[in-house]
C-alpha positions as CSV (number, residue, x, y, z in Angstrom):
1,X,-160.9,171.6,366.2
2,X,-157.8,169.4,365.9
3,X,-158.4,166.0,363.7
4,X,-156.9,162.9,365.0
5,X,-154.0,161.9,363.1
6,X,-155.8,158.9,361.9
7,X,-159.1,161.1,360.5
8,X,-156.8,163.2,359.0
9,X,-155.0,160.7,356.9
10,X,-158.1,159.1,356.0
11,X,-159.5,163.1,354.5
12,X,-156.3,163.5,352.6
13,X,-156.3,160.0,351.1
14,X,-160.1,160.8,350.1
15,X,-159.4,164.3,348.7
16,X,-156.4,162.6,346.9
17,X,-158.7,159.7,345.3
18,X,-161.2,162.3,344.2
19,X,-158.4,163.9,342.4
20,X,-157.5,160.9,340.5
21,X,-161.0,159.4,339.8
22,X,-161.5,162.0,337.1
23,X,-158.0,161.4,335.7
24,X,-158.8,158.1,335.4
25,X,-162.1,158.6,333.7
26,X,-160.7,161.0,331.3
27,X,-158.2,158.4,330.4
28,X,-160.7,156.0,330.0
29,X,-162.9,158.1,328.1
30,X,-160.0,159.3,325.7
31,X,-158.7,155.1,325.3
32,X,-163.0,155.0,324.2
33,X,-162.8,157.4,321.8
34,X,-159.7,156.1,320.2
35,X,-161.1,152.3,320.0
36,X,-164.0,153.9,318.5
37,X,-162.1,156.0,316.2
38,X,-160.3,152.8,314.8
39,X,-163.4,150.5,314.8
40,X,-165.5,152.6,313.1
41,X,-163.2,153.1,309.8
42,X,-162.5,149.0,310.4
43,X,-166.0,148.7,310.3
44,X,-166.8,150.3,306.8
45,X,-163.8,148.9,305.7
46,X,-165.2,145.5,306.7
47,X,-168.4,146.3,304.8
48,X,-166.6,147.8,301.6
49,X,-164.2,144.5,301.2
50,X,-167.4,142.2,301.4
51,X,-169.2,144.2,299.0
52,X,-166.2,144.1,296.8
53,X,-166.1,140.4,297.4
54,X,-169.5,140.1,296.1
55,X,-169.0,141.9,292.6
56,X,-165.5,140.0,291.9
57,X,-167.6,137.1,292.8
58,X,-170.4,138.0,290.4
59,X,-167.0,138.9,287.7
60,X,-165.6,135.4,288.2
61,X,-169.2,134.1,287.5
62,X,-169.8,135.9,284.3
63,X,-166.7,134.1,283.3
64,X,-167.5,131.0,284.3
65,X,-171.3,131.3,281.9
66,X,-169.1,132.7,279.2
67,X,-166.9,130.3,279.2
68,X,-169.2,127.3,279.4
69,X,-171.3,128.7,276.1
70,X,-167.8,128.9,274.2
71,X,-167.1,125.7,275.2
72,X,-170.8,123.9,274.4
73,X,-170.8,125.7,270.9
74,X,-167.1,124.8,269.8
75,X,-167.7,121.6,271.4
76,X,-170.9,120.8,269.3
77,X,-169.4,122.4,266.1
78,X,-166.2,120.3,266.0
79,X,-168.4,116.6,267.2
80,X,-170.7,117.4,264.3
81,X,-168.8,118.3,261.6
82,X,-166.5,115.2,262.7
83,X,-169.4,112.8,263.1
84,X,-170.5,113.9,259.3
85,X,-167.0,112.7,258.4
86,X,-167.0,109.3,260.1
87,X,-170.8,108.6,258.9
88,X,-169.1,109.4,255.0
89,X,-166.3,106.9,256.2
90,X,-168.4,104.3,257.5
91,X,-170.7,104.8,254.4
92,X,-167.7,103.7,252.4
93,X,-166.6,100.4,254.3
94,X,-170.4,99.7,253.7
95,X,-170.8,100.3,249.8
96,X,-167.1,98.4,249.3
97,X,-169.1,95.5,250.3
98,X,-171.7,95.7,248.0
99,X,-171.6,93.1,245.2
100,X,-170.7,94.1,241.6
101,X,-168.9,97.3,242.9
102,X,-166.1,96.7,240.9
103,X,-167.4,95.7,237.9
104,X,-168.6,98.8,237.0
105,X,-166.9,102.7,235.9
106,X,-164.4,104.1,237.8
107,X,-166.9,107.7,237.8
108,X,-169.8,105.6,239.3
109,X,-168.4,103.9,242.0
110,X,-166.4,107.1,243.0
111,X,-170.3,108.5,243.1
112,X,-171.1,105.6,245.0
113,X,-169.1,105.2,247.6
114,X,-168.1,108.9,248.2
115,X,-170.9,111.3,249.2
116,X,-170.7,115.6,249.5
117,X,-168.5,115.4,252.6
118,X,-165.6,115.3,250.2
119,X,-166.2,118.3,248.8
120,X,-166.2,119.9,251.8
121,X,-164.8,123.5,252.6
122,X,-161.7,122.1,255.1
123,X,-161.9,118.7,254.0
124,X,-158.3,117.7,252.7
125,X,-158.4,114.3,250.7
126,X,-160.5,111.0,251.1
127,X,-158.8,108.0,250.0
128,X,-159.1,104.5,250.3
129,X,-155.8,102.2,250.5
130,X,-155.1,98.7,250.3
131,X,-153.8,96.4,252.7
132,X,-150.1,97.2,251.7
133,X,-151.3,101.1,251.7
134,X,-151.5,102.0,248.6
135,X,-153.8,104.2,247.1
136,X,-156.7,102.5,245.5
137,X,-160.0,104.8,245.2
138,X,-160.0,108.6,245.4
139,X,-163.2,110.5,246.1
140,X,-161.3,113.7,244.1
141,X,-160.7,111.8,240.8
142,X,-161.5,108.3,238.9
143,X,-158.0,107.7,238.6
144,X,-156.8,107.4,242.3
145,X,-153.8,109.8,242.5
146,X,-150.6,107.2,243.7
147,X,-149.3,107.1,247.1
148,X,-148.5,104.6,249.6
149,X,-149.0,105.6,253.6
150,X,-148.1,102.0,254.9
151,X,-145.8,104.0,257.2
152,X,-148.4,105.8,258.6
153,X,-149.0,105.3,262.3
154,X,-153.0,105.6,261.6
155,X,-152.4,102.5,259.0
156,X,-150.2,100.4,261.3
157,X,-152.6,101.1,264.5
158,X,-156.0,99.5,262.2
159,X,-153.7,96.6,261.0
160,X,-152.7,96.1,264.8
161,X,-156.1,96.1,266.1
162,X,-159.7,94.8,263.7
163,X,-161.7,96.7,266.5
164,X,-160.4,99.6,266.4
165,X,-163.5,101.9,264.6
166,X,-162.8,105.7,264.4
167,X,-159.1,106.7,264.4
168,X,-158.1,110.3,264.7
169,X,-154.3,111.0,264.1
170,X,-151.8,113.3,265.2
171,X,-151.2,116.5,263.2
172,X,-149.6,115.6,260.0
173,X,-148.4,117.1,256.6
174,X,-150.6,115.6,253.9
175,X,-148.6,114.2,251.3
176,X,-151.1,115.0,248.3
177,X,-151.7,118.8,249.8
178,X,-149.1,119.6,251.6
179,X,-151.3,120.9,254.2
180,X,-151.6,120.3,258.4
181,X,-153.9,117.6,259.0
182,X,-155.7,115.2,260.9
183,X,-156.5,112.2,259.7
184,X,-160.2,109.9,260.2
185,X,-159.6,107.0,259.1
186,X,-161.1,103.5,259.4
187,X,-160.4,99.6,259.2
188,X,-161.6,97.8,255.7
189,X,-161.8,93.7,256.4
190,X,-162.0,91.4,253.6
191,X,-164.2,89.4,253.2
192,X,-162.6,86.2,255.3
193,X,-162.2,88.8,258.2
194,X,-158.5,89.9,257.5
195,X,-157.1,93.5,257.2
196,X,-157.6,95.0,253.3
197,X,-157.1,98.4,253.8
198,X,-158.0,101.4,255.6
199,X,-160.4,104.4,254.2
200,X,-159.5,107.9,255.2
201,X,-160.2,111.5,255.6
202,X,-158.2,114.3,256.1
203,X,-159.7,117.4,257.9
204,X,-157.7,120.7,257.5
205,X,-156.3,121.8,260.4
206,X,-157.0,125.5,258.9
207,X,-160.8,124.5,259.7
208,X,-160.2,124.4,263.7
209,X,-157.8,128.1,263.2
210,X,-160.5,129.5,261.5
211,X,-163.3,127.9,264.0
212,X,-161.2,129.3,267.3
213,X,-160.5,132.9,265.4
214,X,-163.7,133.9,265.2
215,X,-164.5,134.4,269.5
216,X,-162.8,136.9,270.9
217,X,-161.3,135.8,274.3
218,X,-159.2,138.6,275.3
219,X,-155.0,139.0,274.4
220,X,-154.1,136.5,277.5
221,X,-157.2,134.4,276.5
222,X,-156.8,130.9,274.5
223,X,-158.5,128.0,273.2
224,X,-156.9,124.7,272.8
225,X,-157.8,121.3,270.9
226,X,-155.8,117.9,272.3
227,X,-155.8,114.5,271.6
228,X,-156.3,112.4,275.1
229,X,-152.7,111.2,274.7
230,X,-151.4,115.1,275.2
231,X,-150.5,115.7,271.3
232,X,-151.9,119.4,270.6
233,X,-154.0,119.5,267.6
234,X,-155.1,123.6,267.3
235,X,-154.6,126.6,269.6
236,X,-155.6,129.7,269.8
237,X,-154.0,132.2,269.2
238,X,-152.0,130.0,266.5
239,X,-148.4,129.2,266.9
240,X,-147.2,126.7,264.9
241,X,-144.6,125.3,267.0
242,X,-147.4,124.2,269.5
243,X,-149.1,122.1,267.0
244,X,-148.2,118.6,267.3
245,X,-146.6,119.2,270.5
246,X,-147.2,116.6,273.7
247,X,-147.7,118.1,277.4
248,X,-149.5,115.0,278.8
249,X,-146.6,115.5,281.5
250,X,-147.7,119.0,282.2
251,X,-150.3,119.5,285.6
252,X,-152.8,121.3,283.4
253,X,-153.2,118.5,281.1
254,X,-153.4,116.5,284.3
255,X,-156.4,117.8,285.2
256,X,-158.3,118.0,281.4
257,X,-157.8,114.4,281.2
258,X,-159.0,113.1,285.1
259,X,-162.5,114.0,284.6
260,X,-164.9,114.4,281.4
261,X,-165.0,118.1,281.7
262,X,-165.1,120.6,284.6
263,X,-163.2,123.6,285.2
264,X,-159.8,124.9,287.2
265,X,-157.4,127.8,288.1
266,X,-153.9,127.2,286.8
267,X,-150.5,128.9,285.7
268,X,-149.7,127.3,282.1
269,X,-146.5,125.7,281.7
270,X,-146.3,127.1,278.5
271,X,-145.9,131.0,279.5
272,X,-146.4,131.2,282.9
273,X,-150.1,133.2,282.9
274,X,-152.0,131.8,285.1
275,X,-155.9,131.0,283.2
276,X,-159.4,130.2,284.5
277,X,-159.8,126.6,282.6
278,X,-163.1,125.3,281.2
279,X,-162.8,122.2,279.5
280,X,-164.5,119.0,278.2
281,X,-164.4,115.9,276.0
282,X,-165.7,116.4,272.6
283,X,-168.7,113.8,272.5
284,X,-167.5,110.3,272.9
285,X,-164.2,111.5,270.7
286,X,-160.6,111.2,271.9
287,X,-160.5,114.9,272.1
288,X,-160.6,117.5,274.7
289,X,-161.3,120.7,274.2
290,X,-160.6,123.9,276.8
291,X,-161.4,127.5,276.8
292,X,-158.8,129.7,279.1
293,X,-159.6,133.2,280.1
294,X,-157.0,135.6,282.1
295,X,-157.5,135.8,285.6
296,X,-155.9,139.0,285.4
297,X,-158.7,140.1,282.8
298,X,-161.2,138.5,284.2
299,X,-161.0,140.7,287.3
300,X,-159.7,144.1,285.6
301,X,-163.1,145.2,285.5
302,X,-163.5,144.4,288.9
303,X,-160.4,146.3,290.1
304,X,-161.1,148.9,288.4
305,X,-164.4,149.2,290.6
306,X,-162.6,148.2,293.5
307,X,-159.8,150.7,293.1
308,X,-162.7,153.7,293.0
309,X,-164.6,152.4,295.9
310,X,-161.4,151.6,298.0
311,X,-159.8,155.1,297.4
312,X,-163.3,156.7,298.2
313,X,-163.7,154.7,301.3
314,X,-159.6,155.1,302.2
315,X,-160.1,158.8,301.8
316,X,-163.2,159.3,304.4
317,X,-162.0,156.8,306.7
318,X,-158.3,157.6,306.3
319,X,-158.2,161.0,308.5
320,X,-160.3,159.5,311.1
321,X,-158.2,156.5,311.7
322,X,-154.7,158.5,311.6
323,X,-155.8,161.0,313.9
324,X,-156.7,158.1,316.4
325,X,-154.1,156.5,316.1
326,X,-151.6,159.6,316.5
327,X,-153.6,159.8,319.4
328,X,-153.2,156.6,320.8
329,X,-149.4,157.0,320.3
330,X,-148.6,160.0,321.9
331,X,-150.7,158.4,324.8
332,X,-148.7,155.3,324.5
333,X,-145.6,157.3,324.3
334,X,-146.3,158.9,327.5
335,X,-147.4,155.6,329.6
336,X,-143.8,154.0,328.0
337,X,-141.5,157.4,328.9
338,X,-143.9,156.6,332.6
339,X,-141.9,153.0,332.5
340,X,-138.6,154.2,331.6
341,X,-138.6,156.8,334.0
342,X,-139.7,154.3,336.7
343,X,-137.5,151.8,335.6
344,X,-134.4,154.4,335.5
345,X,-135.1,155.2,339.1
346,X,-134.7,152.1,340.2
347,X,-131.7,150.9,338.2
348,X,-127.7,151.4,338.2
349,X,-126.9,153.7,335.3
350,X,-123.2,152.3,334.9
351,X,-123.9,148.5,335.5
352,X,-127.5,148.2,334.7
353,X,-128.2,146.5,337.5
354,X,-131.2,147.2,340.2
355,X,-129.7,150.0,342.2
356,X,-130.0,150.7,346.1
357,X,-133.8,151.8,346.0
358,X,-135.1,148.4,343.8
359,X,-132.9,146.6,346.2
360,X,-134.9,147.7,349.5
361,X,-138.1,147.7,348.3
362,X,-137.4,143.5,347.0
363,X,-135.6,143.3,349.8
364,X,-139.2,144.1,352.1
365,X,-141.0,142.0,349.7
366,X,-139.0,139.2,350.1
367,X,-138.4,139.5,353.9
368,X,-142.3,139.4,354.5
369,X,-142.9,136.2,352.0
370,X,-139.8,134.3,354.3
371,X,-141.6,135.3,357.8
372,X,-145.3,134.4,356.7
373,X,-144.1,131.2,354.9
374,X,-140.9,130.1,356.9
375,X,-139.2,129.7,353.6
376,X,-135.4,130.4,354.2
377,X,-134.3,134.0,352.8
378,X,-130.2,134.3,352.1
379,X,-128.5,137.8,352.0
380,X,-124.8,137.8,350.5
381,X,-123.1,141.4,350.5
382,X,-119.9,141.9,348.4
383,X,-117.3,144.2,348.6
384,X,-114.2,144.7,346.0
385,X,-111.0,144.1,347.5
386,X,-108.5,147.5,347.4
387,X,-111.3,149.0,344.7
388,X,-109.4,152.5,345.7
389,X,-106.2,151.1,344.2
390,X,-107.8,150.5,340.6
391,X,-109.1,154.2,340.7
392,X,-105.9,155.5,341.7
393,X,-103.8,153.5,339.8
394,X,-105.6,153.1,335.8
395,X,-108.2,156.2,336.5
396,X,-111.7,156.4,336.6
397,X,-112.6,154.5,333.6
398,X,-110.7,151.6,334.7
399,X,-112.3,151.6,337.9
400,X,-115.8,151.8,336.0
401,X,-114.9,148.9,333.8
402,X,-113.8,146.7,336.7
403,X,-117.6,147.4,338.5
404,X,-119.1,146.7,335.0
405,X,-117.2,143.6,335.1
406,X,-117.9,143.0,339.0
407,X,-121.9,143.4,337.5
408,X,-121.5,140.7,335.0
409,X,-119.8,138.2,337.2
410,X,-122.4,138.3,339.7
411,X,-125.4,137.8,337.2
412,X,-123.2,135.0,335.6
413,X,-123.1,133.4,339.6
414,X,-127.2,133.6,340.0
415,X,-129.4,132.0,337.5
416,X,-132.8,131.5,339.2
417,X,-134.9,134.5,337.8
418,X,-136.6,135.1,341.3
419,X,-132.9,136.1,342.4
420,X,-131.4,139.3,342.7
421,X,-128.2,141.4,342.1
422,X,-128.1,144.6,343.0
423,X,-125.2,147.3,343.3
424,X,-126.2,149.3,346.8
425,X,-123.2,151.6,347.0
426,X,-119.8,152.6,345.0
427,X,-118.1,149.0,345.1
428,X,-120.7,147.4,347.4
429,X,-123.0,144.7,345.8
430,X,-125.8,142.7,347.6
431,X,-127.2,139.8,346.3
432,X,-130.6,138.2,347.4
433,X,-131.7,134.5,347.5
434,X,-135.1,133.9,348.4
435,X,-136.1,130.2,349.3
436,X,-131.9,129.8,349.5
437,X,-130.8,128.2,353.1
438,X,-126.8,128.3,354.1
439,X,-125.4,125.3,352.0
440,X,-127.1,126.5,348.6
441,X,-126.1,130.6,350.1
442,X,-122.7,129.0,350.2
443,X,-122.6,127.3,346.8
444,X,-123.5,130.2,345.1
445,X,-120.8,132.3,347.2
446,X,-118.7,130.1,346.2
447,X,-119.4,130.2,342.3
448,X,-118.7,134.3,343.0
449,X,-115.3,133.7,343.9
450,X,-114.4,130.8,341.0
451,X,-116.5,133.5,338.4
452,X,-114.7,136.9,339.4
453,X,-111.1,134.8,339.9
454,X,-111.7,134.9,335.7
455,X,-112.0,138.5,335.2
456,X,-109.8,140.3,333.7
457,X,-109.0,143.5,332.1
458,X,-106.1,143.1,329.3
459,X,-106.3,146.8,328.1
460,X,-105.4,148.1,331.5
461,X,-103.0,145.1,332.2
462,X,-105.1,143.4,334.6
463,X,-104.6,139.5,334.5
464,X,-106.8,137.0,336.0
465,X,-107.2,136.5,339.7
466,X,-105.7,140.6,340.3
467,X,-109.4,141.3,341.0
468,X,-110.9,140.0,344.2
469,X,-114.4,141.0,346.4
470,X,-115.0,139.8,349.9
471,X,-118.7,138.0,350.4
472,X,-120.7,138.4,353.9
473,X,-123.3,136.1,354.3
474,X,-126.3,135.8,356.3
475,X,-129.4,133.5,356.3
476,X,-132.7,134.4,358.2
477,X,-133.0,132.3,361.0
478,X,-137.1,132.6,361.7
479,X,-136.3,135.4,364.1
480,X,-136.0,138.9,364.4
481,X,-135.7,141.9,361.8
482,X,-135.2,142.6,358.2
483,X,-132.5,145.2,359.6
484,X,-131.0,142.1,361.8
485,X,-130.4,140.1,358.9
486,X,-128.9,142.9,356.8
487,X,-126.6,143.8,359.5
488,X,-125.2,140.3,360.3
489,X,-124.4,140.6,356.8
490,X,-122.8,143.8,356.8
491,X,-121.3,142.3,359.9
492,X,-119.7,139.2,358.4
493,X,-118.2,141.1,355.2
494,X,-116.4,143.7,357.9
495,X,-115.0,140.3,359.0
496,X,-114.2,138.9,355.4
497,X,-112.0,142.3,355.3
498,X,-110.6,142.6,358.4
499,X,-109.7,138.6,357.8
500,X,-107.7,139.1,354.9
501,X,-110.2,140.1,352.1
502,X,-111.1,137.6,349.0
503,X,-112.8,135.3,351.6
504,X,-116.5,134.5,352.4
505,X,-117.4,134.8,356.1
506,X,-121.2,133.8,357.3
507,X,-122.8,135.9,359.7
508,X,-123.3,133.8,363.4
């Protein structure tokens, strides 16, 4: 039995979709497996980095705690043992007061104004001096050992101001020890309200050292001690040209000084570490204390955990993912050597541009957009003038560069991206305007000849204006074929030749 033609098309088209449904579902299956390839290894990676999250999270918190207990037992340590200081000073101011103090020995009234503070492990001297800062009582001996710290800034800052109360001064060099100190000191009023002296205390400077030394805080760890004016009192670990030093400038310091304690991350100006800052104000004392741990060692134990459970999870996740995605590139090779090829077929090897075949098959497209929308569709073929001449004369590779340069001028001519040049035979070119009527055809025939009149080969001698190409042009009317309008162009460029070449001629 004989199967219409119409049946039989219909059978082959079936058997031929049957063939390519499973190729299509094997390719879809094989794109699954490599999305689930990658996505399961992303997924356990997912799970591992928030795990890991969590325990550098629980790191940072343990040294956050540890660094708040540091801080609350320095903190309380140093505003004690400076409160029992400034109790023993006020004590004095009181007892100078008292009526018939200096009537009597110099031994009692040392006994009586000075109490066991002065004896004290890191206490340095206790003095009191008189209005022109000398010397005058000395809780060490009955015969108060001479010196004169009028030029003190501690001395000058109580004569300044009567309400001044509890002083604490800059690191200093005592004069009587020769020792780093601070200095607590204290206004002493006569008894008609004006300045008559100051009494003073001198804390070692070794106490705060030794205080610090004793917690361990790691080799990029530190604790420091500051006035609220920036002057560095004590750090830890001890360098001696730090002490005294002013960083009330620095953006650290910035941020010790804006609230009454907290905490921060920051990169010191001092070495460049950056330190995990806990830090408050010592009681209701012009001094701020901080505690800074390594960010580096707080986390080491962390990456140290991290670095076992990442290599365990790279390694079983590792081989899965490269194989997929070896796979996916070969695939992705094959669809891109698919394009290339397809691409190739439908381009000029020497010019590059769209060759005969991409040419026809635009050329259809654009043909059936004009007749179902009545847009104008404009068809210019160009031809190069004597191209024989350039082959004979310079040789092939001459010849080849002049088409080259033919290619360029033409995509130089046409700008609008829904245009199209196209090289259709050896020195034929065709170019395609879509939506173009005659006038804007012309224009752009025109800008041909002004573009190619430029071109020029100097390494083969041709000047400017020795190349030339003859244009045909033709403009669908609303009627007839795709064939009619190609052939009134063909048509007028046989006439542009025959008429004395490097001319445009348009198509009746």
């Amino acid at each position: 039995m004989r199967i219409p033609e119409g049946e039989q098309n219909r059978t082959e088209g079936g058997s031929l979709s049957a063939r390519r449904l499973p190729l299509a579902r094997h390719v879809r299956s094989a794109r699954s497996w490599i999305l689930l390839g990658v996505l399961a290894p992303i997924g356990m990676l997912v799970l591992s980095a928030i795990m890991l999250l969590e325990l550098r999270r629980d790191a940072w918190d343990k040294a956050e705690q540890t660094s708040q207990n540091l801080l609350q037992v320095i903190e309380r340590d140093i505003a004690r043992n400076v409160e029992i200081l400034d109790l023993s000073l006020q004590g004095v101011v009181d007892n100078l007061k008292a009526e018939g103090l200096a009537g009597i020995s110099p031994s009692l009234r040392r006994i009586a104004l000075f109490d066991r503070a002065a004896t004290a492990r890191d206490m340095g001297v206790m003095l009191v001096v008189d209005e022109n800062g000398d010397s005058t009582i000395d809780a060490s001996s009955n015969t108060a050992r001479r010196i004169n710290n009028a030029d003190r800034t501690y001395f000058q800052a109580h004569k300044m101001q009567a309400n001044l109360g509890l002083h604490i001064s800059r690191p200093l060099i005592s004069r009587l020890i020769n020792e780093p100190v601070i200095v607590l000191s204290r206004r002493i009023d006569k008894p008609d309200g004006r300045f008559g002296g100051v009494v003073l205390a001198s804390l070692k400077l070794s106490y705060f050292s030794g205080l610090f030394a004793r917690i361990g805080l790691g080799r990029e760890g530190g604790i420091n001690l500051y006035l609220r004016d920036g002057t560095r009192v004590m750090r830890y670990p001890f360098a001696e040209g730090d002490i005294g030093a002013n960083i009330a400038g620095a953006p650290t310091f910035q941020n010790f000084v804006a609230k009454r304690d907290g905490s921060f991350t920051g990169t010191s100006v001092r070495d460049g570490i950056e330190r995990y800052y806990t830090f408050t104000q010592v009681g209701d004392l012009p001094l701020v204390l901080n505690v800074a741990l390594g960010t580096r060692e707080i986390e080491a134990e962390w990456r140290e955990k991290a670095t076992i459970i990442g290599l365990a999870v790279l390694v079983l996740c590792g081989l899965t993912v490269l194989l997929s995605l070896l796979f996916g590139r070969e695939l992705r090779r094959s669809a891109a050597m698919q394009a290339e090829l397809a691409r190739l077929a439908q381009t000029d090897v020497l010019t590059g541009l769209p060759n005969r075949r991409r040419f026809e098959t635009v050329f259809a497209q654009s043909w059936e957009t004009s007749r179902r929308t009545g847009a104008p569709l404009a068809l210019i073929l160009i031809d190069a003038d004597h191209f024989k001449r350039y082959n004979d004369r310079y040789g092939h590779a001459v010849g080849d560069a002049v088409l080259k340069g033919l290619a360029e001028c033409l995509r130089a001519s046409v700008c609008r991206p829904g245009d199209l040049v196209a090289r259709i035979g050896g020195e034929e070119f065709a170019v395609l305007l879509p939506g173009t009527d005659h006038d804007g055809a012309t224009r752009i025939a025109e800008t041909i000849h002004r573009t190619v009149a430029g071109f020029a080969v100097p390494s083969a001698g041709i000047a400017p204006r020795t190349v030339t190409v003859s244009l045909g042009l033709a403009v669908h009317s609303g009627t007839g074929t795709a064939e009619d309008l190609y052939r009134r162009a063909d048509a007028a460029l046989y006439e542009a030749k025959a008429g004395g070449r490097n001319q445009t001629r348009f198509a009746a």
